[in-house]
Backbone as JSON Lines, residues from 0, in Angstrom:
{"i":0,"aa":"X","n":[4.04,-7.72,32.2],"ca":[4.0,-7.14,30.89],"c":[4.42,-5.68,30.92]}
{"i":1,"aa":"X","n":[4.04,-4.92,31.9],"ca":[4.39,-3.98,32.0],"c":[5.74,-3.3,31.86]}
{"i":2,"aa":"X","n":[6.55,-4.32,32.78],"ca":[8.19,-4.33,32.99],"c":[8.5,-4.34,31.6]}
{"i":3,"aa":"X","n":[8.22,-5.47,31.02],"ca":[8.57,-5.74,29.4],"c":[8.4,-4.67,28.57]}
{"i":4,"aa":"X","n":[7.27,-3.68,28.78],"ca":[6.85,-2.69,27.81],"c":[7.32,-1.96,27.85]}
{"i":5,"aa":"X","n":[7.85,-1.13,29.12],"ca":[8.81,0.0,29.82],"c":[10.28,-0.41,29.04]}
{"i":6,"aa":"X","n":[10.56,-1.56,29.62],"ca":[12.28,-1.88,28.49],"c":[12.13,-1.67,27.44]}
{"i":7,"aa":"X","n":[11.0,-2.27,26.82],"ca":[11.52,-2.16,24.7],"c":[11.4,-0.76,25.06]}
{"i":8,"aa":"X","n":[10.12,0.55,25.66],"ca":[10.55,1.66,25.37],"c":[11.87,2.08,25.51]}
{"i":9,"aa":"X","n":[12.52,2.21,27.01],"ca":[13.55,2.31,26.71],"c":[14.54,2.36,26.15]}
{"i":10,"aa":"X","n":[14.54,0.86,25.25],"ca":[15.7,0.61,24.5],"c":[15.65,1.35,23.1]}
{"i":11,"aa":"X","n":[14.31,1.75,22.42],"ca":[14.29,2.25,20.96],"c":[14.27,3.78,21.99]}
{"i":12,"aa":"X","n":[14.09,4.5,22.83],"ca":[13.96,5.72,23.09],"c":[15.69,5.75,23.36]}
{"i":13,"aa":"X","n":[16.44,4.79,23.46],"ca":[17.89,4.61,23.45],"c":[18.56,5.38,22.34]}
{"i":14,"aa":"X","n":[17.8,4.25,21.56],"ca":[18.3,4.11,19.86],"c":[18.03,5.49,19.11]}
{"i":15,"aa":"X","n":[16.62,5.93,19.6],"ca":[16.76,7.61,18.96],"c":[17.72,8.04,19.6]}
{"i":16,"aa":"X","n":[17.89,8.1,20.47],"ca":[19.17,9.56,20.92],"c":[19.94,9.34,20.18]}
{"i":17,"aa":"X","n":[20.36,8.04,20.07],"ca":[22.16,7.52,19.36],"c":[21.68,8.25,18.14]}
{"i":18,"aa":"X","n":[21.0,7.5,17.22],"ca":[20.43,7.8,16.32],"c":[20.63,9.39,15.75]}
{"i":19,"aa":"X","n":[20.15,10.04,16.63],"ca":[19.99,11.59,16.85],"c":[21.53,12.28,16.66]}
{"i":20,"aa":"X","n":[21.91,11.75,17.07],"ca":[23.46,11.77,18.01],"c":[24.52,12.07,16.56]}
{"i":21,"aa":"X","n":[24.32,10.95,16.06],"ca":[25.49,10.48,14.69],"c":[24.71,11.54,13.7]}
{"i":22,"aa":"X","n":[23.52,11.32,13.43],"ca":[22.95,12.82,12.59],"c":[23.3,14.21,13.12]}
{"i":23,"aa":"X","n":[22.96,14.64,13.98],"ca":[23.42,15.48,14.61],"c":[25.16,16.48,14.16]}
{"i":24,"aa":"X","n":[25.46,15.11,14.63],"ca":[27.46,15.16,14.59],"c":[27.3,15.07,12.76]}
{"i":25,"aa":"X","n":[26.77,14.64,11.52],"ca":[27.16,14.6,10.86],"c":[26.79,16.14,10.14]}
{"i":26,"aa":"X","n":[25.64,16.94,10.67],"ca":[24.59,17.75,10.35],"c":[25.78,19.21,10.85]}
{"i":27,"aa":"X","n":[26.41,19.01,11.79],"ca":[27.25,20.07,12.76],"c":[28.31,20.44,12.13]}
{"i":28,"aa":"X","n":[29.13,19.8,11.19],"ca":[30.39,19.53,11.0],"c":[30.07,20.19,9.75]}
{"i":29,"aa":"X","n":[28.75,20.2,8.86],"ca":[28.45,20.41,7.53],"c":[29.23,19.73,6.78]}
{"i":30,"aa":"X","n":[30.03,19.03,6.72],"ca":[30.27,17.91,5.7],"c":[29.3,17.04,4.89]}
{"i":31,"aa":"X","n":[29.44,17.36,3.71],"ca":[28.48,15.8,3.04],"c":[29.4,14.76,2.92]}
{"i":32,"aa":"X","n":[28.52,13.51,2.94],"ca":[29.31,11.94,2.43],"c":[29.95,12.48,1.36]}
{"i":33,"aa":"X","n":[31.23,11.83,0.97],"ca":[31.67,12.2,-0.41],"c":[30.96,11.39,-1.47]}
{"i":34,"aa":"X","n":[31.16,11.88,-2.52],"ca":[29.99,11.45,-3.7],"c":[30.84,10.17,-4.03]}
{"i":35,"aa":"X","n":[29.96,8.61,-4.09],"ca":[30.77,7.98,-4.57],"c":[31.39,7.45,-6.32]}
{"i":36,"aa":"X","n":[32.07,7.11,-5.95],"ca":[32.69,6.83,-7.75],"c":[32.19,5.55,-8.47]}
{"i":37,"aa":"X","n":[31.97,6.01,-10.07],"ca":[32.1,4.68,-10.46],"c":[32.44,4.78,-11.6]}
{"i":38,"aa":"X","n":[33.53,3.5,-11.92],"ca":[33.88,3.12,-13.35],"c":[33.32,2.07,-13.99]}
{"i":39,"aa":"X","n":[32.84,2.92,-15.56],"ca":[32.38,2.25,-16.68],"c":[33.11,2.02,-17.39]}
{"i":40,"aa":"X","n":[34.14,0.46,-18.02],"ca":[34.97,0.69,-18.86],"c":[34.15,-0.6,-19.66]}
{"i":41,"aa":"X","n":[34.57,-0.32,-21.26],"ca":[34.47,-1.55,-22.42],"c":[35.3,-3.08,-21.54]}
{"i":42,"aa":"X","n":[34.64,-3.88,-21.84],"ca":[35.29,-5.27,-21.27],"c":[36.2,-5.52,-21.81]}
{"i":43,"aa":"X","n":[36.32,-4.9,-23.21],"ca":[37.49,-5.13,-24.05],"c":[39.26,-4.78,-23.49]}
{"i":44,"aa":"X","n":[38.38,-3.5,-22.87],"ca":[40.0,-2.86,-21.9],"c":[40.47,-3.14,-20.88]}
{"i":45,"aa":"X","n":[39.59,-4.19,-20.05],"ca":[39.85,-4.02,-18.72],"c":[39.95,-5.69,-18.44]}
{"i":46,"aa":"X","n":[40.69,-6.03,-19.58],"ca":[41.58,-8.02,-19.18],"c":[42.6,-7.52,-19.1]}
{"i":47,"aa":"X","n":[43.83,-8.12,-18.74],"ca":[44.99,-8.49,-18.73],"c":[45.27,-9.58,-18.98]}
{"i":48,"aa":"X","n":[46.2,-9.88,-19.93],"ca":[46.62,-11.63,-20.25],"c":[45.35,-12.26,-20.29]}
{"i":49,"aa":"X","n":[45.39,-13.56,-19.8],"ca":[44.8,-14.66,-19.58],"c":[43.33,-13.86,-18.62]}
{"i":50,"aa":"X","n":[43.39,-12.75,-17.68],"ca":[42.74,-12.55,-16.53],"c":[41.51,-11.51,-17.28]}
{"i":51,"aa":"X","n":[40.79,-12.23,-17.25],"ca":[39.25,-11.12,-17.8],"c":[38.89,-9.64,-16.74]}
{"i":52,"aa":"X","n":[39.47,-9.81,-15.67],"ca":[39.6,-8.35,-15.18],"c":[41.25,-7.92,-14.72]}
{"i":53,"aa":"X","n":[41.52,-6.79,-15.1],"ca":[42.94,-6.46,-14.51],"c":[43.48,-6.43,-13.48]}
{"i":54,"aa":"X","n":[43.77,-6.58,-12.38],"ca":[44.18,-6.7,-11.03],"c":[43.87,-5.53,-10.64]}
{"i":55,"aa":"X","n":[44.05,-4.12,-11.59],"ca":[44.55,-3.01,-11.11],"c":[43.12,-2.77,-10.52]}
{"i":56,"aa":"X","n":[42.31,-3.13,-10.92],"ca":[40.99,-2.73,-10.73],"c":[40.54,-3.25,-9.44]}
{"i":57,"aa":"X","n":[41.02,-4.23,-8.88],"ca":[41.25,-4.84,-7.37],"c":[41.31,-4.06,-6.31]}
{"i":58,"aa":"X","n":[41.83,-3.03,-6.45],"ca":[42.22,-1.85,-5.58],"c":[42.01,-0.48,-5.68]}
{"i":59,"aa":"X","n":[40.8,-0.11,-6.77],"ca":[39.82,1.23,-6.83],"c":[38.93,1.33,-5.57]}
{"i":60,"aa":"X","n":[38.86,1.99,-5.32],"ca":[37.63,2.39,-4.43],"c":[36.6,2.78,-5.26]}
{"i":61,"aa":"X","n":[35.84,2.28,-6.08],"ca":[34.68,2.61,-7.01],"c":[34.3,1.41,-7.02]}
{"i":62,"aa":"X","n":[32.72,1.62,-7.39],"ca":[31.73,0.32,-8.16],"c":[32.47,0.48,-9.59]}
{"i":63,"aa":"X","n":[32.68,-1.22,-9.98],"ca":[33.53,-1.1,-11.54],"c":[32.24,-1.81,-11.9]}
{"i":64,"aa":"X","n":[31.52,-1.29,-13.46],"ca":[31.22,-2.72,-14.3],"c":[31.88,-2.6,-15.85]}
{"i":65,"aa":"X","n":[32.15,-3.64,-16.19],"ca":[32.83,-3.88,-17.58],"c":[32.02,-4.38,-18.57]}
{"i":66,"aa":"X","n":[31.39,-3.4,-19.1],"ca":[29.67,-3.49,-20.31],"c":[30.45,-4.5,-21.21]}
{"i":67,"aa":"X","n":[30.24,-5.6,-21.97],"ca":[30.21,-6.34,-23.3],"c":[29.36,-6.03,-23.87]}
{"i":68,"aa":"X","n":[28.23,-5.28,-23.72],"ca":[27.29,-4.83,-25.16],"c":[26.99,-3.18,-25.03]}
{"i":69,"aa":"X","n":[26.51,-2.46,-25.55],"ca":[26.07,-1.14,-25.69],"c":[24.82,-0.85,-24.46]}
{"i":70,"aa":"X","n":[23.94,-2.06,-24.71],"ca":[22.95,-1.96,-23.92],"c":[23.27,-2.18,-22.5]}
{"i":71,"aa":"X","n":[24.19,-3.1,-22.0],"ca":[24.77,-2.84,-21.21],"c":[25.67,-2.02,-20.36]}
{"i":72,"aa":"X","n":[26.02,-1.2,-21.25],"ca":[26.79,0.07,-20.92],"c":[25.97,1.24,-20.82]}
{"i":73,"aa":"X","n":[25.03,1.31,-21.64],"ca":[23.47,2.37,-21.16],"c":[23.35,1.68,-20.18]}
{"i":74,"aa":"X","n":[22.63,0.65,-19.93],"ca":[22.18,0.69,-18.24],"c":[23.11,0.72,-17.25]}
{"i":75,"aa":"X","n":[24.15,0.36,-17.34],"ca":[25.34,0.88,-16.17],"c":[25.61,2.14,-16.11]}
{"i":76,"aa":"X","n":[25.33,2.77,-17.54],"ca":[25.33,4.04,-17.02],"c":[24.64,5.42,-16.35]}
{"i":77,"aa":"X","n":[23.32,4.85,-16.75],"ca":[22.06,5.32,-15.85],"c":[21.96,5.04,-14.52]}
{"i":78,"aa":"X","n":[22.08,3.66,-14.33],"ca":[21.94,3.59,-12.8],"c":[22.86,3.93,-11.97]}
{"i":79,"aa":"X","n":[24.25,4.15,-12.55],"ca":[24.94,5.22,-11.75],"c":[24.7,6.45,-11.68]}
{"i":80,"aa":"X","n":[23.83,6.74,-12.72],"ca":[23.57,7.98,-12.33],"c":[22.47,8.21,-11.66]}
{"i":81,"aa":"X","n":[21.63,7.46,-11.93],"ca":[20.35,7.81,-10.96],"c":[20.6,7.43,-9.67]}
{"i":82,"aa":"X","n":[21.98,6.64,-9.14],"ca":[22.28,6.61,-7.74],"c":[23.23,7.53,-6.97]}
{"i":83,"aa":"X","n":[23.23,9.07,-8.16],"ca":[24.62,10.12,-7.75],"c":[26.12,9.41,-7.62]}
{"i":84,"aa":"X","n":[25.91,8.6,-8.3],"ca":[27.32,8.57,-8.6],"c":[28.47,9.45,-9.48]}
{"i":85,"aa":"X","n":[29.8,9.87,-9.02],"ca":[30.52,10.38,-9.92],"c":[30.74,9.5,-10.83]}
{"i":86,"aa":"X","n":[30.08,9.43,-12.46],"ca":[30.64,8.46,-12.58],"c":[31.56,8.64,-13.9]}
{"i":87,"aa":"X","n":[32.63,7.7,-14.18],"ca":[33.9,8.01,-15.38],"c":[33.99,6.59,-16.16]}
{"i":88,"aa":"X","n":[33.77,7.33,-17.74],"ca":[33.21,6.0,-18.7],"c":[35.13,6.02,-19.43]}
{"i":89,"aa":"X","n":[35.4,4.64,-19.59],"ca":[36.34,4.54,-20.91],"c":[36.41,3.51,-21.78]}
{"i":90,"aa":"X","n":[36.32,3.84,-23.07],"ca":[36.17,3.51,-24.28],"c":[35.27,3.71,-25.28]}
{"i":91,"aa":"X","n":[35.01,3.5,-26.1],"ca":[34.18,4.07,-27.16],"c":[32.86,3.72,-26.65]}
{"i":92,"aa":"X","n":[32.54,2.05,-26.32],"ca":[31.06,1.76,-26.15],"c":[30.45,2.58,-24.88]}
{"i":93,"aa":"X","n":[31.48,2.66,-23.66],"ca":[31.21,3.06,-22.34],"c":[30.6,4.51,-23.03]}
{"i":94,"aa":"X","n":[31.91,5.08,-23.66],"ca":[31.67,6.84,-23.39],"c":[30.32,7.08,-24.54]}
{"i":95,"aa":"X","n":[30.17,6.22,-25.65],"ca":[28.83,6.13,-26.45],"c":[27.45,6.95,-25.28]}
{"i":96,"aa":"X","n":[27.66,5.33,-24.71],"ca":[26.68,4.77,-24.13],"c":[26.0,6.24,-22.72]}
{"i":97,"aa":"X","n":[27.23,7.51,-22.53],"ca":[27.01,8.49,-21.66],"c":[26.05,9.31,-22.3]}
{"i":98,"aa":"X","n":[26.78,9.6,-23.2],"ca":[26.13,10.53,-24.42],"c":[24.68,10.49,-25.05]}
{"i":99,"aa":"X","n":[24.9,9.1,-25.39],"ca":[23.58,8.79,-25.49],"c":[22.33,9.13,-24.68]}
{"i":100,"aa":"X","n":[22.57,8.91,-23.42],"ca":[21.58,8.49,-22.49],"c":[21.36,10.26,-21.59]}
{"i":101,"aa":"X","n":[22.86,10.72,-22.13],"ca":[22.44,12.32,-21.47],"c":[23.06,12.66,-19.99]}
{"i":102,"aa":"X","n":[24.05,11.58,-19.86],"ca":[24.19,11.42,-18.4],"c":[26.07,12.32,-18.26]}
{"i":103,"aa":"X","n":[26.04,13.51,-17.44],"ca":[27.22,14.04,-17.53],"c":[28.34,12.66,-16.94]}
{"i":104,"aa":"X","n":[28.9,12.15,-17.82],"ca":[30.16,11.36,-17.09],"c":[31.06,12.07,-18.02]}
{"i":105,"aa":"X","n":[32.6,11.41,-16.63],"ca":[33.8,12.23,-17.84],"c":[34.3,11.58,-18.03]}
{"i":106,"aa":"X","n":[35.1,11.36,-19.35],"ca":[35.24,10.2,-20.22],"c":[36.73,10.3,-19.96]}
{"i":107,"aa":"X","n":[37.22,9.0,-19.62],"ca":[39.11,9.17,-19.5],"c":[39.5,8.23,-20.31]}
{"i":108,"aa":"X","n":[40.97,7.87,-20.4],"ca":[41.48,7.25,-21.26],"c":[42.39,5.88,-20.89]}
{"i":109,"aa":"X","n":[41.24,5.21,-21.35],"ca":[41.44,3.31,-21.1],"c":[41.64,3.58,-19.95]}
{"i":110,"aa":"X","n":[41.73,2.38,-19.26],"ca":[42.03,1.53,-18.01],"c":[43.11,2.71,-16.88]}
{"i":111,"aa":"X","n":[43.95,2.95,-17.85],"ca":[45.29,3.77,-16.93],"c":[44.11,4.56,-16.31]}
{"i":112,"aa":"X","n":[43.5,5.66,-17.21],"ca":[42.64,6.82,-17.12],"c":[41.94,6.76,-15.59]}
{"i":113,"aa":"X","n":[41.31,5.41,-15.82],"ca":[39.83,5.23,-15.29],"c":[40.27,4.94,-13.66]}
{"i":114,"aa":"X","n":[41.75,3.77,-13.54],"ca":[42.14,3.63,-12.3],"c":[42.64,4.51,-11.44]}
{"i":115,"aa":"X","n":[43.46,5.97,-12.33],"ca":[43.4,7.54,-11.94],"c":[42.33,7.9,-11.44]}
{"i":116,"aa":"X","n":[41.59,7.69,-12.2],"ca":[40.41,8.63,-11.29],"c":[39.75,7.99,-10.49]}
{"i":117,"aa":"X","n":[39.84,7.1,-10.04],"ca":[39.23,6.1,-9.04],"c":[40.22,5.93,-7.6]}
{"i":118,"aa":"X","n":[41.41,6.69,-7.84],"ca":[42.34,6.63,-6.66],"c":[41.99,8.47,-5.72]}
């Protein structure tokens, strides 16, 4: 048992250093994570044709959600914010729904707007 007890120490007294290590290196450099993005657009804007989401949106680097109701667009837009997200509303219900709730987002224009600022 002993042998056994000595290894697991080992191995988590491992895992702090690493641990230590990557904090450390991220703490040294003073860089923060970059803040991540997210787009709020009306569902209304963000079909193409036949396709209920646009392709273009396939290839943002952001959390997308596409509100169909008001109330849905308040809570997408809070919880991006209460998770520091940058986040960028477009259309009337989205950018409503910022205002309302008090939450600084910046409001761009339709779909083009929103996939701009998400690149």
């Amino acid at each position: 048992m002993t042998r056994m007890g000595t290894h697991i120490s080992a191995v988590l007294a491992a895992g702090a250093v690493a641990a230590g290590a990557v904090f450390g290196a991220e703490a040294s450099t003073g860089a923060d994570a970059a803040q991540p993005t997210a787009l709020v657009i009306d569902s209304s804007l963000a079909s193409h044709g036949s396709e209920l989401v646009d392709p273009r949106l396939d290839d943002v680097d952001a959390a997308v959600r596409l509100p169909r109701t008001a109330d849905e667009a308040r809570t997408n837009v809070r919880y991006f914010d209460a998770l520091d997200y940058r986040v960028y509303v477009a259309g009337a219900r989205s950018s409503a729904a910022a205002e309302q709730t008090g939450v600084d987002a910046t409001e761009v224009d339709g779909l083009y707007g929103a996939v701009a600022a998400a690149r």
